[in-house]
Backbone as JSON Lines, residues from 0, in Angstrom:
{"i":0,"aa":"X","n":[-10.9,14.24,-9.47],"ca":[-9.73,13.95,-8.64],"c":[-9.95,12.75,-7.7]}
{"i":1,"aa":"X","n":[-11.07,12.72,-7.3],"ca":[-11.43,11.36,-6.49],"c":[-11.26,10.19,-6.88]}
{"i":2,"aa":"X","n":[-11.69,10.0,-8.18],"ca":[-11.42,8.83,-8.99],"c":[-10.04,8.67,-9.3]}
{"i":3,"aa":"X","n":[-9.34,9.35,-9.3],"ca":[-7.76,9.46,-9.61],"c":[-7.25,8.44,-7.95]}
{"i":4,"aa":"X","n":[-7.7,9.46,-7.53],"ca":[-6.83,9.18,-5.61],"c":[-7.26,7.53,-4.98]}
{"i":5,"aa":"X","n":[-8.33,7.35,-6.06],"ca":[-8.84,6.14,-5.36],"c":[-7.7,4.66,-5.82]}
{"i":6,"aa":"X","n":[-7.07,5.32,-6.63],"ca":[-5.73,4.41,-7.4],"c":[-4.5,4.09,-6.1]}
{"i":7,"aa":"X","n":[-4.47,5.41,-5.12],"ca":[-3.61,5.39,-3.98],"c":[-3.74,4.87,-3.3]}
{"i":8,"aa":"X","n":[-5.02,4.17,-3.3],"ca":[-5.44,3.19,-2.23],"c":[-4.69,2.07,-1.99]}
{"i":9,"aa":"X","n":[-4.45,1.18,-2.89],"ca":[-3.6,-0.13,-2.56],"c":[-2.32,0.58,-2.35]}
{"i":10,"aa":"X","n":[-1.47,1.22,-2.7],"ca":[-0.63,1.71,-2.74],"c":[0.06,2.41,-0.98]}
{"i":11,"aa":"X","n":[-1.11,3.25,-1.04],"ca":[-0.6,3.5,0.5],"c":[-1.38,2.25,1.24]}
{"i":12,"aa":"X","n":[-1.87,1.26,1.39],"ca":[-2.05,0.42,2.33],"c":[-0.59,-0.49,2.17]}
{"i":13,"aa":"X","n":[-0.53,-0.86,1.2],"ca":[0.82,-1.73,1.57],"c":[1.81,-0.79,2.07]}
{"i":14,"aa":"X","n":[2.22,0.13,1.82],"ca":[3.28,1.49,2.58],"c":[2.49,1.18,4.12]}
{"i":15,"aa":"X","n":[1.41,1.27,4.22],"ca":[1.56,1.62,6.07],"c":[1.55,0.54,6.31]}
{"i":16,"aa":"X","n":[0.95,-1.4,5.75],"ca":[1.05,-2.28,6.15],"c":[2.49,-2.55,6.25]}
{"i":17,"aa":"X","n":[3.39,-2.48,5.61],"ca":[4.85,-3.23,5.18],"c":[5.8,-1.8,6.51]}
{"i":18,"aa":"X","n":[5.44,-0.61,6.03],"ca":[6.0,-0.08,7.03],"c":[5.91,-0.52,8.48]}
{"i":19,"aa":"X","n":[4.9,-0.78,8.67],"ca":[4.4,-0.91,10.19],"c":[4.84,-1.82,10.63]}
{"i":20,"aa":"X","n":[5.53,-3.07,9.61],"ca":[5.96,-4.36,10.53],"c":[7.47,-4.15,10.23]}
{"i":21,"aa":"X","n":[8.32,-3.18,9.73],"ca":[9.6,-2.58,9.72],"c":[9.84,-1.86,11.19]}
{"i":22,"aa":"X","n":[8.58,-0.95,11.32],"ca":[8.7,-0.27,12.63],"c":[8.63,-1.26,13.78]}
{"i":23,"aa":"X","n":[7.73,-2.31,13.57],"ca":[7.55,-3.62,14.48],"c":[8.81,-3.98,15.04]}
{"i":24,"aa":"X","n":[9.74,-4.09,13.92],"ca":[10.67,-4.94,14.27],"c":[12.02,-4.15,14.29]}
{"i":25,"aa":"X","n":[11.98,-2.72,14.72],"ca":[13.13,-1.85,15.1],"c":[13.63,-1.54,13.89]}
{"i":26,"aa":"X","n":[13.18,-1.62,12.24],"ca":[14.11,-1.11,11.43],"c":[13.03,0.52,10.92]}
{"i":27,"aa":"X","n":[13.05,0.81,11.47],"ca":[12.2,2.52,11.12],"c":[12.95,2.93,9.94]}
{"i":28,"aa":"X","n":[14.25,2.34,9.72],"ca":[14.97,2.88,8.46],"c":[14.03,3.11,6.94]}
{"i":29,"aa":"X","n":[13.77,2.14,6.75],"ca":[13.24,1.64,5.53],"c":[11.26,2.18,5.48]}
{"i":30,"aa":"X","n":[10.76,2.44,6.47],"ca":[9.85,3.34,5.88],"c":[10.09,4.79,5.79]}
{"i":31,"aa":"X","n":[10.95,5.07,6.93],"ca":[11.45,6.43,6.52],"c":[11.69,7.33,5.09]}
{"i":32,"aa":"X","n":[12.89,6.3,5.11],"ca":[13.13,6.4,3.65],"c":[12.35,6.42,2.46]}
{"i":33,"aa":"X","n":[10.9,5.0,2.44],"ca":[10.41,5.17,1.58],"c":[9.2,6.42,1.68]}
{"i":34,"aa":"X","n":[9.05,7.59,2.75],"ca":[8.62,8.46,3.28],"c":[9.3,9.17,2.32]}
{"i":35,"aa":"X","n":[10.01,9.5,2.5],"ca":[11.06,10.47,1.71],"c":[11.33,10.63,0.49]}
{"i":36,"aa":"X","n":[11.09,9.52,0.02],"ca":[10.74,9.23,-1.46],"c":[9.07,9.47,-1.89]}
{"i":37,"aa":"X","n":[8.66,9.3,-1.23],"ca":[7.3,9.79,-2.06],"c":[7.44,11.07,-1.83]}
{"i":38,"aa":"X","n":[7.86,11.39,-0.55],"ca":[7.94,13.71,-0.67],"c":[8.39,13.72,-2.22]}
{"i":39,"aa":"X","n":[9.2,13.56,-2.1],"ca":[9.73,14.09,-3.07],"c":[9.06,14.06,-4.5]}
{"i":40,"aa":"X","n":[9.27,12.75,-4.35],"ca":[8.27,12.81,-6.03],"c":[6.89,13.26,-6.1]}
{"i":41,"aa":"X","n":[5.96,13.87,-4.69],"ca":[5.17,14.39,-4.82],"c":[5.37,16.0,-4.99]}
{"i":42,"aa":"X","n":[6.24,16.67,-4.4],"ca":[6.66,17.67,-4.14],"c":[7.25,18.42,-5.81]}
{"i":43,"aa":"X","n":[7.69,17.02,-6.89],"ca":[8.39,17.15,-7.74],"c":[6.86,17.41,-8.92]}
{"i":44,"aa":"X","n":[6.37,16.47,-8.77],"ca":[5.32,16.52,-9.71],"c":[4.25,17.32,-9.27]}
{"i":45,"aa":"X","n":[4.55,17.65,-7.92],"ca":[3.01,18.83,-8.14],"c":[3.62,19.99,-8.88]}
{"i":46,"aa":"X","n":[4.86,20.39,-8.66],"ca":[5.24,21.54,-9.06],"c":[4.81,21.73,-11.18]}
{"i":47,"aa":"X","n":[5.44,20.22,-12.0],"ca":[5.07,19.64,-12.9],"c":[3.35,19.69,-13.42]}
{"i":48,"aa":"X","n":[2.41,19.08,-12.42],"ca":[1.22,18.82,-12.6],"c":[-0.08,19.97,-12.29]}
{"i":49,"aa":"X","n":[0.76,20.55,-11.15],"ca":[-0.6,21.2,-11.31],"c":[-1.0,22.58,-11.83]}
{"i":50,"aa":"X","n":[0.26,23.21,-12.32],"ca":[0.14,23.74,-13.23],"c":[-0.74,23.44,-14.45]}
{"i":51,"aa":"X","n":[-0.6,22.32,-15.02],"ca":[-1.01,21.91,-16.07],"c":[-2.68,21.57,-15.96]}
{"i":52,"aa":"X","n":[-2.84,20.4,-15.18],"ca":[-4.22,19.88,-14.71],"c":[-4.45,20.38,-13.59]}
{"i":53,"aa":"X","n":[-3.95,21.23,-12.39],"ca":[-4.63,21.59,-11.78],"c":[-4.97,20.61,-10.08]}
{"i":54,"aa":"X","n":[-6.03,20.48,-10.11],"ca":[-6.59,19.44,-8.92],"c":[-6.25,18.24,-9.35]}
{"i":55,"aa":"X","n":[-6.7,17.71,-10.45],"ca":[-5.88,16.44,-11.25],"c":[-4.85,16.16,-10.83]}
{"i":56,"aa":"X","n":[-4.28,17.24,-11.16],"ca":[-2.74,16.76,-11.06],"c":[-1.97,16.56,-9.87]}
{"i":57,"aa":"X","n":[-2.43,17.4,-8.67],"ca":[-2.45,16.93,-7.4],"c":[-2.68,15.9,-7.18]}
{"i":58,"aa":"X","n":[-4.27,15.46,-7.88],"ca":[-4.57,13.88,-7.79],"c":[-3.47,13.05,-7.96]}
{"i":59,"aa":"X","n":[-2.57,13.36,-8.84],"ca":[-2.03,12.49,-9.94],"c":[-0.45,11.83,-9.37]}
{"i":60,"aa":"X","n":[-0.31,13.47,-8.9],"ca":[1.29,13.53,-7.71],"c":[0.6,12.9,-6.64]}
{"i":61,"aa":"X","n":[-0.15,12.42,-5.9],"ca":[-0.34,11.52,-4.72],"c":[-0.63,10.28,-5.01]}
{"i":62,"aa":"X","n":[-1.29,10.09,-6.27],"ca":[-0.98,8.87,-6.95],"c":[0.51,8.51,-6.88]}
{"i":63,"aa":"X","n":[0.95,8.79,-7.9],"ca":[2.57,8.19,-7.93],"c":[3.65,8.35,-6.28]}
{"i":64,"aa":"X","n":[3.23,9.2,-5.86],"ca":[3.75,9.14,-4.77],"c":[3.71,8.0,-3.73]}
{"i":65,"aa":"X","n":[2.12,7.81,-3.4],"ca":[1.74,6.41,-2.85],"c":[2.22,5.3,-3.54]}
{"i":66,"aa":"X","n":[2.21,5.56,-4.37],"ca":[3.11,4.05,-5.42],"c":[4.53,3.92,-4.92]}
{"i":67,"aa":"X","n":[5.27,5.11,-5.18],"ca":[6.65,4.78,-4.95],"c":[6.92,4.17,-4.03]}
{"i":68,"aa":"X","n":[6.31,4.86,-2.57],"ca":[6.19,4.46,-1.36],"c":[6.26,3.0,-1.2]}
{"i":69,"aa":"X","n":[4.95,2.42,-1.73],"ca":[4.25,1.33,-1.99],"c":[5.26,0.24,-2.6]}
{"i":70,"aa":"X","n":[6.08,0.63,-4.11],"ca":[6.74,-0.27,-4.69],"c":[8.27,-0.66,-3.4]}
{"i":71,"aa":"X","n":[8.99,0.84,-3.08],"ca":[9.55,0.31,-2.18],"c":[9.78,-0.35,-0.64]}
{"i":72,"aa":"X","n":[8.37,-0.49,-0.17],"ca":[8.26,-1.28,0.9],"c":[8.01,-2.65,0.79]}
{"i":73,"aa":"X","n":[7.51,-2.93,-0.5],"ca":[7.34,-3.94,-1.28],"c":[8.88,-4.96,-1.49]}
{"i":74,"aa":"X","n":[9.13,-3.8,-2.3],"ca":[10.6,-4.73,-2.54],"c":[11.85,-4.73,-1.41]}
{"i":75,"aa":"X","n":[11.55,-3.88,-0.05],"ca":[12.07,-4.14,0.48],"c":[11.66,-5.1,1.59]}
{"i":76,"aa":"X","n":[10.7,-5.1,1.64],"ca":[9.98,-6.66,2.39],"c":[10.06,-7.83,1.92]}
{"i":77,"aa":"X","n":[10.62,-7.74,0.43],"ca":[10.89,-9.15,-0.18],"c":[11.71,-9.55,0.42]}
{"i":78,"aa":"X","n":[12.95,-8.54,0.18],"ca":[14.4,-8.74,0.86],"c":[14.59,-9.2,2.15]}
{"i":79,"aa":"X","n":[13.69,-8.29,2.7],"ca":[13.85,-8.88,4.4],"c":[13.58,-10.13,4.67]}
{"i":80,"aa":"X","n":[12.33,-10.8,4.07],"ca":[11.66,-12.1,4.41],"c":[12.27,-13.4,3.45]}
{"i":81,"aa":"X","n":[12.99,-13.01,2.72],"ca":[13.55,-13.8,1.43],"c":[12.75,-14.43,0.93]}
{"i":82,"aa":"X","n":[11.94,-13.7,-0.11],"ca":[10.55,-14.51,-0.89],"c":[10.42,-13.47,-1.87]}
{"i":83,"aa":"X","n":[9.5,-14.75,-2.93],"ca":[9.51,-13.78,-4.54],"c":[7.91,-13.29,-4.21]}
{"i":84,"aa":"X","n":[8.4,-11.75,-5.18],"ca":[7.09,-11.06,-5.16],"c":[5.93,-11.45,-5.64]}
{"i":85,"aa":"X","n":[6.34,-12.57,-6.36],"ca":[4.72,-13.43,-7.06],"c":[4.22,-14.25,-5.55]}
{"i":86,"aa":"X","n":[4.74,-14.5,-4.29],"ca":[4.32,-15.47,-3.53],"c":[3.77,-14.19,-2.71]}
{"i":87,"aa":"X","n":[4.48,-12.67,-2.55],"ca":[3.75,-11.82,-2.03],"c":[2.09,-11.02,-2.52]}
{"i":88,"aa":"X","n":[2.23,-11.11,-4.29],"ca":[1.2,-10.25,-4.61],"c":[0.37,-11.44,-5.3]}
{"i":89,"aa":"X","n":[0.2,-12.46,-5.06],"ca":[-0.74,-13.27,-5.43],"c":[-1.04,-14.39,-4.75]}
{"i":90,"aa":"X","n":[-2.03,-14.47,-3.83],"ca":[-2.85,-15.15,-2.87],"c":[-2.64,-16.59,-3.13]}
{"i":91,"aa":"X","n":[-2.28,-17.56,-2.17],"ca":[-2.29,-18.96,-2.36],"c":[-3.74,-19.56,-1.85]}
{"i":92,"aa":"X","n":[-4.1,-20.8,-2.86],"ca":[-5.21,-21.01,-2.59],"c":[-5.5,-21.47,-1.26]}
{"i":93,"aa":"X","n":[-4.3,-21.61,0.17],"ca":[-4.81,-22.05,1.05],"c":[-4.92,-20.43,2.19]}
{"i":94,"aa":"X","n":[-4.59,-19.54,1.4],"ca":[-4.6,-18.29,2.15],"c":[-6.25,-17.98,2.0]}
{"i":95,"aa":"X","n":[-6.95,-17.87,0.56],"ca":[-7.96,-18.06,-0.17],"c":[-9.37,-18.55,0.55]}
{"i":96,"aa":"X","n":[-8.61,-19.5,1.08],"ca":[-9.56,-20.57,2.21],"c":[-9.44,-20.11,3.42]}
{"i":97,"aa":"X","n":[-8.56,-19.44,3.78],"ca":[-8.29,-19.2,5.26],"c":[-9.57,-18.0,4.91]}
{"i":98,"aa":"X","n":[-9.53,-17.49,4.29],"ca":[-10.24,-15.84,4.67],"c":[-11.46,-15.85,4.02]}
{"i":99,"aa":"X","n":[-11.6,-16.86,3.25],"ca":[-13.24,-17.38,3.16],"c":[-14.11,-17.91,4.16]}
{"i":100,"aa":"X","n":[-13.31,-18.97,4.89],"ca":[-13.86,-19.95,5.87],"c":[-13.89,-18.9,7.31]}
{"i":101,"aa":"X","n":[-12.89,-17.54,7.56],"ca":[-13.31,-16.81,8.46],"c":[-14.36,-15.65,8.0]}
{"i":102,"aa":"X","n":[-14.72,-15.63,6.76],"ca":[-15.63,-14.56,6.69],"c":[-16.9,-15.54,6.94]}
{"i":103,"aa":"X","n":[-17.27,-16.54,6.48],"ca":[-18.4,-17.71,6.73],"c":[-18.41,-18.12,8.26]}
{"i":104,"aa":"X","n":[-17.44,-17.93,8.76],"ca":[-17.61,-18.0,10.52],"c":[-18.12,-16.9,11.14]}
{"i":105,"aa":"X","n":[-17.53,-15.31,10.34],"ca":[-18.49,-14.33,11.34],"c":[-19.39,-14.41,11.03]}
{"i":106,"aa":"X","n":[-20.33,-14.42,9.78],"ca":[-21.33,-14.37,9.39],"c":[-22.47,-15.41,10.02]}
{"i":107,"aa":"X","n":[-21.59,-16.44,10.4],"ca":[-22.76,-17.48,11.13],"c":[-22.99,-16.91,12.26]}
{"i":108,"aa":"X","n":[-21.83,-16.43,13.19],"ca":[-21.82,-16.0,14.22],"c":[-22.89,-15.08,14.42]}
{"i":109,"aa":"X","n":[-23.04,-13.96,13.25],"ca":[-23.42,-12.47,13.72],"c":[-25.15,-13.1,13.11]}
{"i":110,"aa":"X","n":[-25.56,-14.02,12.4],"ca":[-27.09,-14.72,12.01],"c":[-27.11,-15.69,13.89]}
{"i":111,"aa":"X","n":[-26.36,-16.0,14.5],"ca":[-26.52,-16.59,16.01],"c":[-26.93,-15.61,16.27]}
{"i":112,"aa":"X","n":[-26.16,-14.33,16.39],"ca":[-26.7,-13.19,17.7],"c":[-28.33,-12.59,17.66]}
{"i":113,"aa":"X","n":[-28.79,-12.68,16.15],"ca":[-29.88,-11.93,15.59],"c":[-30.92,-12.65,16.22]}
């Protein structure tokens, strides 16, 4: 089951990242909602899954659940910001550089303190 849940990972980080800057900015609507949507489809497929597989399938319903979540904060953050999801889910090479050149800055930093 661990190996399953570890799939929820990206999934619920963009849900609490994308939520959190909805809540930022006074629209609580739209994670709510996509709250509500993963109940459900977790609520739907455990009933489905774990009958069948068991702990798995628990795994399996928090999987898809975190996804749903995930796909619709996604596409509703497109909307909000007016930008295509290829400029959201794939890194520009000057973003690339930004977070290289700050991981090579702490690292000098934290070889200064030693």
């Amino acid at each position: 089951p661990f190996i399953i849940l570890m799939f929820a990972a990206i999934s619920m980080n963009a849900y609490k990242v994308v939520g959190t800057y909805f809540a930022a900015i006074g629209k609580m609507k739209i994670p709510v909602i996509a709250g509500l949507i993963g109940l459900s489809i977790n609520i739907i497929s455990n009933l489905i899954t774990i009958p069948i597989l068991g702990a798995r399938g628990a795994a399996l319903s928090s999987v898809l659940s975190y996804f749903s979540c995930g796909v619709y904060c996604i596409v509703s953050y497109r909307f909000a910001v007016n930008t295509s999801l290829k400029s959201l889910l794939i890194p520009q090479m000057a973003e690339i550089t930004a977070l290289t050149d700050g991981i090579n800055n702490h690292m000098q930093k934290r070889k200064m303190r030693k």
